[in-house]
C-alpha positions in Angstrom: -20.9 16.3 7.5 -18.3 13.4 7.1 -15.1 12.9 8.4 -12.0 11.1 8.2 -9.2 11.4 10.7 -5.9 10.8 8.8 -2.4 9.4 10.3 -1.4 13.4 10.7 -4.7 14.0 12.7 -5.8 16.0 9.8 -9.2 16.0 9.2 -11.1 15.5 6.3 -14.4 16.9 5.7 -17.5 15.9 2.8 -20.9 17.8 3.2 -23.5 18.3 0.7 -24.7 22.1 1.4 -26.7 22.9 -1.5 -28.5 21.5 -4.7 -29.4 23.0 -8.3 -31.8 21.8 -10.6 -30.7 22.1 -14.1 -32.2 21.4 -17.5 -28.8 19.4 -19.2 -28.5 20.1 -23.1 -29.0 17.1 -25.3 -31.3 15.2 -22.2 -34.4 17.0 -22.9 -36.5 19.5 -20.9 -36.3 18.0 -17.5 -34.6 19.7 -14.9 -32.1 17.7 -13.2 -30.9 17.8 -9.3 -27.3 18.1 -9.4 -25.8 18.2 -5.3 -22.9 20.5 -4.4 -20.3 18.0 -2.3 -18.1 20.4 -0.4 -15.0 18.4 0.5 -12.4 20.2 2.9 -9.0 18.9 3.5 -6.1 20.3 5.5 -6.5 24.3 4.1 -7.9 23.2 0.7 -11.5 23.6 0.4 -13.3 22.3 -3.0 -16.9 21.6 -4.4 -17.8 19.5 -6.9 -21.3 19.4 -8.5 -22.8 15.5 -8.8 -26.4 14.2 -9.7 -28.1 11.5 -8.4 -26.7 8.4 -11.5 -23.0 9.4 -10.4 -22.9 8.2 -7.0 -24.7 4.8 -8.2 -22.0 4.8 -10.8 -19.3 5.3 -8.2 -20.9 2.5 -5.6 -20.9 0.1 -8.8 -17.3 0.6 -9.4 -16.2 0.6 -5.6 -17.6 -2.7 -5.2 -14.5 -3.9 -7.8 -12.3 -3.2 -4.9 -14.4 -3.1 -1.7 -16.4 -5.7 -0.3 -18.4 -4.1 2.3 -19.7 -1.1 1.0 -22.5 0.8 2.6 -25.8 0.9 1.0 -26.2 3.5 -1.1 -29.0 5.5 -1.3 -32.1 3.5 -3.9 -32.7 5.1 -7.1 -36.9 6.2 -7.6 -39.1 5.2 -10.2 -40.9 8.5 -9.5 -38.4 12.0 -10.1 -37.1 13.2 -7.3 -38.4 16.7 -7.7 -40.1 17.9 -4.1 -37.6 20.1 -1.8 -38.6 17.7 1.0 -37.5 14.5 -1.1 -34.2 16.1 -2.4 -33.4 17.3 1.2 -33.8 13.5 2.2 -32.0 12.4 -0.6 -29.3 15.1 0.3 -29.0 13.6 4.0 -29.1 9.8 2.8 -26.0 10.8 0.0 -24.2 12.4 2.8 -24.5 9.8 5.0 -23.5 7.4 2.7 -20.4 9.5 2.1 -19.3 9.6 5.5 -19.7 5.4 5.9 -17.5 5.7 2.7 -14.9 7.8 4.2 -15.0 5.0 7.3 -13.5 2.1 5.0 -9.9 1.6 5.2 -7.8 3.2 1.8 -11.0 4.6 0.5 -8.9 8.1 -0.5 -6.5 5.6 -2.8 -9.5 4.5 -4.6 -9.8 6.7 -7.9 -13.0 6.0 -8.5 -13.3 7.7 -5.1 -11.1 11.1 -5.8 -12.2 11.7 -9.1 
């Protein structure tokens, strides 16, 4: 899991623990992978759920402000659908995460909280 030593010497934490594949209404009968993101901070503790598209969405809009962004994980022309395959893709999105926590006033960025 990620994280990001603040000024305080508070930590902050990202991990992605879990996934759920979902069928979403109005897309069909496809199941979807969302991934849980656990994000701990101080004594606040939340998850968010997140598929694949939104962290290419959110690397898309970080580069407005950031230069050197990590690579972020590459999308598949194939489904991602295999428990071995989402596990990789779990790792790769977390590691991703924690390069994004490395980059100097990354938690002003509101692409970044929200």
């Amino acid at each position: 899991s990620a994280m990001q030593k603040g000024n305080t010497g508070v930590f902050l934490k990202i991990s992605i623990n879990n996934s759920s594949r979902e069928v979403v209404p109005g897309e069909g009968d496809k199941r979807i992978t969302f991934y849980l993101v656990s994000i701990s901070y101080q004594l606040a503790n939340w998850k968010v759920k997140r598929r694949f598209n939104e962290f290419f969405q959110l690397h898309e809009r970080l580069l407005i402000n950031f230069k050197d962004l990590p690579e972020v994980p590459q999308k598949t022309i194939f489904a991602v659908d295999s428990d071995k395959k989402i596990e990789k893709r779990k790792k790769d999105l977390e590691d991703y995460l924690s390069k994004l926590l490395e980059l100097d006033n990354i938690l002003l960025n509101i692409y970044f909280t929200t």
